[in-house]
N, C-alpha and C positions, 0 to 999 in steps of 0.2 A: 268071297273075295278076300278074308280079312284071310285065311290059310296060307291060300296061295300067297298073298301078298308077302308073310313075315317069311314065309320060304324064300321067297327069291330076293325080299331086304337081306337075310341073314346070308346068303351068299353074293351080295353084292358088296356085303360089311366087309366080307371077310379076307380082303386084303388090305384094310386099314389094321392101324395097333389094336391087339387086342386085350381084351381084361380076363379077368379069373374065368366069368363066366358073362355071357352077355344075351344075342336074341334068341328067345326063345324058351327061355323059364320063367315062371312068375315073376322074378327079382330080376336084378343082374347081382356079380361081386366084382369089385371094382380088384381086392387083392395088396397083398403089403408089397408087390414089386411096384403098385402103378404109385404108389404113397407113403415114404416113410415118415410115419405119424410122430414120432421120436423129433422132428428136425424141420416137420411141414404141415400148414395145415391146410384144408381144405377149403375151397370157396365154391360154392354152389349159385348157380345166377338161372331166372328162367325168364323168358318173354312170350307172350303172345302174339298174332298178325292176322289179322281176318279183312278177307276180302269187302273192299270198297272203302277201306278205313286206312291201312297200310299198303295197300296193292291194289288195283284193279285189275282182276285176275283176265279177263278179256283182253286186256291191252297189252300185259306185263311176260301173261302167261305160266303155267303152274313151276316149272324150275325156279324161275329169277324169284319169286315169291319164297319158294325153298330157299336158296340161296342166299335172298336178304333174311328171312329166316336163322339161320346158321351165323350171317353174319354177323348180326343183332346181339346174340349172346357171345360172341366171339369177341366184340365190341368192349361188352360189359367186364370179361374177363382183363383183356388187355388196361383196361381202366385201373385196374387193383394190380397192373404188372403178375397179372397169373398165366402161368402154366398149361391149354388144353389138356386136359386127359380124356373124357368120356362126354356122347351128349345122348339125350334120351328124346325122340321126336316121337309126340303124338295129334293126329290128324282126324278135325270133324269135316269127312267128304258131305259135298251134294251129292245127292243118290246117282244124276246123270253122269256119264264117265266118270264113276269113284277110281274103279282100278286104274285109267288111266293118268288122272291127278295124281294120287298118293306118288305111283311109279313118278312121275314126272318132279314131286315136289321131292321126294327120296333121292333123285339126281344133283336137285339143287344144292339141298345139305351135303353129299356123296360129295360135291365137288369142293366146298370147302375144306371138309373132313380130310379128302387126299390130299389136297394143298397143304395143311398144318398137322397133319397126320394125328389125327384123334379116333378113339372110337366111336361108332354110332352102336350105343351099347343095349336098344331097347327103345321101347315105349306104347303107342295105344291106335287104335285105328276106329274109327266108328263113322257111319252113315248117318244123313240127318233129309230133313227138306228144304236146309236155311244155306248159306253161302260157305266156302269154305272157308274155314277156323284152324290154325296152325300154331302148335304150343312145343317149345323147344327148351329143356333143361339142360343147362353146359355144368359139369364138374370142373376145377382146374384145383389149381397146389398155388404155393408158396412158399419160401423158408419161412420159417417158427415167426409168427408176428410181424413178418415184412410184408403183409400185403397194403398198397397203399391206400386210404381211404378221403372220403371226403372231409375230411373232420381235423386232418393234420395241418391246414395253411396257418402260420402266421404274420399278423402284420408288418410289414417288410418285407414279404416271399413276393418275388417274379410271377405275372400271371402269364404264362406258357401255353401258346395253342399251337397243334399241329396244323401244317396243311392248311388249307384254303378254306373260307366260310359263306353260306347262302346259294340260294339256287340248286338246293336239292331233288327239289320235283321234276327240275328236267331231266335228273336222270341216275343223277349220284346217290339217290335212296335206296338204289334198285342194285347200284355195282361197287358200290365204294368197298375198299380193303380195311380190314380189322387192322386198329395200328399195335401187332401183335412184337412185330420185330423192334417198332419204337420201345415199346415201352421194356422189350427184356434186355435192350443195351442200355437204357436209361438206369433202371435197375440195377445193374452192372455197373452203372456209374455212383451210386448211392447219391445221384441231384434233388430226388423227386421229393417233400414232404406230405403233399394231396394229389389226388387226383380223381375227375371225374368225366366220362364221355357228353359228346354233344347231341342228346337227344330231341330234348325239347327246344336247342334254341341256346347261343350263346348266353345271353342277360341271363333266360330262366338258370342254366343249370351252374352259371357262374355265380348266383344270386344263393343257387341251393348250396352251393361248396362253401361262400362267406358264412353262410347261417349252420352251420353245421359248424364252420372253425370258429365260430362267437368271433369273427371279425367282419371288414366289409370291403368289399371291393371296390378301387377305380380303374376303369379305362382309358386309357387314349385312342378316341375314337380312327383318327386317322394313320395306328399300326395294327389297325385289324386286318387282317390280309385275306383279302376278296379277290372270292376264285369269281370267274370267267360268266359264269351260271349266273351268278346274283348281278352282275352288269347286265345282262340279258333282261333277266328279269324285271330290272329297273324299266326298261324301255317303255313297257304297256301297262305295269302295275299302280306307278303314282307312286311308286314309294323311290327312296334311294337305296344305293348297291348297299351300304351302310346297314341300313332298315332292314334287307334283307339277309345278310349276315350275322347280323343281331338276332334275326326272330323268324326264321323260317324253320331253322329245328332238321333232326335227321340227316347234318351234317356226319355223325358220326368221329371226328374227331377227338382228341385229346383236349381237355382244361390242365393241367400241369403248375402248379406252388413248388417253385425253385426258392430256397436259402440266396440271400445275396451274397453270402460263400462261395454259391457254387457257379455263378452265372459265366461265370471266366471258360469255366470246363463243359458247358453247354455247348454242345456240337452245333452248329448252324443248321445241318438237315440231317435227318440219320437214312440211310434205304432210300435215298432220293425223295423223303416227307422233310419238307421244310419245321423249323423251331422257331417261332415270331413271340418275343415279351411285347403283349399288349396292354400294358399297365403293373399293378401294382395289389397285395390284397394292405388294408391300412386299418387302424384301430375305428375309424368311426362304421360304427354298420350300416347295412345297406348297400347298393347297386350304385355310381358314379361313375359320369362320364369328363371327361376332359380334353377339352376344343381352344380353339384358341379367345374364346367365348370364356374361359373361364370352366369351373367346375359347377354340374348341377346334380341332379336326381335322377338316373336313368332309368325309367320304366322297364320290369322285367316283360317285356312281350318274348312268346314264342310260342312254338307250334304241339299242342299237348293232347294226344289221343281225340285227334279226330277236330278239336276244337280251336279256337286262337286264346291265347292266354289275356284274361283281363288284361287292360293297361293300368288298374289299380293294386297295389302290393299286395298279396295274400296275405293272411292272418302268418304274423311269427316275421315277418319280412319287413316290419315297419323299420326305423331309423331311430336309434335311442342315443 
């Protein structure tokens, strides 16, 4: 199976951009056209997805799997305002229909890949008796030092989210768009000082950006802008739309630290993705929210590999 299969990946590839060299040697070479190292550097991102923990593969089916797959790192790049160049997929089939998984889940990546025109430049294929397991390494670029990170907010920077929050499971986990085009006009705009995507959960990954910029963030709870999903979800769950925009995770959106310089020149939506400032990052650390209640202590809940996040602060995330 594994022959055949990199045969017919490597001409499946092969109307995507291509690199120096790509499927089908031990390595690939990525090449000084796909990077000039003088002016740019490289950012390297990878994720994992295994079936019943990120996808159930019975329901979802093995493309959409690929495809959140693909999107995932796709994600992680747009977060740092990078560049796609190359991505590198390798696949632990269940032995039942291996050849026609891999093929299936090669489609899902295939279709991002032509959409933002990257290479699928390589990677690994193996059989198992355990469920399927899918691991995807994205290349991308950046000018010299500009890539954004989590670590740049400061106290008084705009907290910036894209798009709509909570109610991922019905569906948006599966289809949502990498905010690849947001973030390379943002970039163009020089607004951005941090930035970091929404995986685990608004609170947790807002929580991890203050602690990384040694400051702390507040919200205001009622301009978090709540997609369609998390009302829904409200209905049966006992929690509020709120609750689950906060902490359902796999959102995939933008977190975004705007200069209050720049907030004038902030576009309202860029590519029909709405720009919503829902609060503020501030000198005291820690996670806060702000109601008309006043300000308290907002618990980091979210949605983190497979599990629900404490509602007690992790080590490093106290309040000093």
């Amino acid at each position: 199976m594994e022959h055949s299969f990199i045969a017919w990946a490597k001409q499946r590839a092969a109307r995507l951009p291509k690199v120096k060299l790509g499927i089908g040697d031990d390595c690939a070479l990525i090449g000084s056209e796909s990077l000039d190292s003088n002016r740019q550097d490289l950012v390297v991102t990878t994720d994992s997805l295994c079936d019943g923990t990120h996808f159930i593969l019975s329901e979802c089916g093995a493309r959409a799997a690929g495809r959140k797959l693909m999107a995932v790192n796709l994600s992680d790049l747009a977060s740092m305002a990078a560049t796609p160049i190359a991505v590198f997929l390798s696949l632990c089939l269940p032995r039942k229909e291996a050849g026609d998984i891999a093929a299936q889940v090669f489609e899902g990546v295939h279709d991002l890949a032509s959409k933002y025109q990257v290479s699928i430049a390589g990677g690994d294929t193996n059989v198992w008796e355990g469920p399927l397991c899918l691991n995807l390494t994205a290349l991308g670029k950046v000018p010299l030092d500009g890539g954004w990170l989590r670590s740049g907010a400061s106290a008084g920077d705009a907290i910036v989210v894209t798009g709509h929050l909570g109610g991922s499971i019905l569906g948006k986990h599966l289809s949502f768009e990498p905010r690849l085009s947001v973030a390379m006009r943002l970039r163009e705009l020089g607004l951005v000082s941090a930035s970091t995507d929404i995986s685990d959960g608004l609170g947790v990954d807002l929580l991890s950006m203050a602690v990384a910029s040694k400051c702390g963030a507040e919200v205001s709870l009622e301009k978090i802008p709540v997609s369609e999903a998390a009302v829904q979800s409200a209905k049966s769950s006992g929690k509020t739309a709120i609750d689950h925009a906060l902490g359902d995770g796999e959102d995939f959106e933008l977190i975004l630290a705007v200069p209050a310089s720049g907030l004038k020149q902030l576009p309202a939506e860029i590519d029909g993705v709405t720009l919503t400032q829902v609060g503020n990052f501030v000198s005291r650390t820690g996670l806060w929210s702000r109601d008309k209640g006043g300000v308290k202590q907002l618990p980091p809940k979210g949605y983190v590999h497979g599990s629900k996040f404490s509602e007690h602060e992790p080590q490093g995330y106290e309040d000093r």
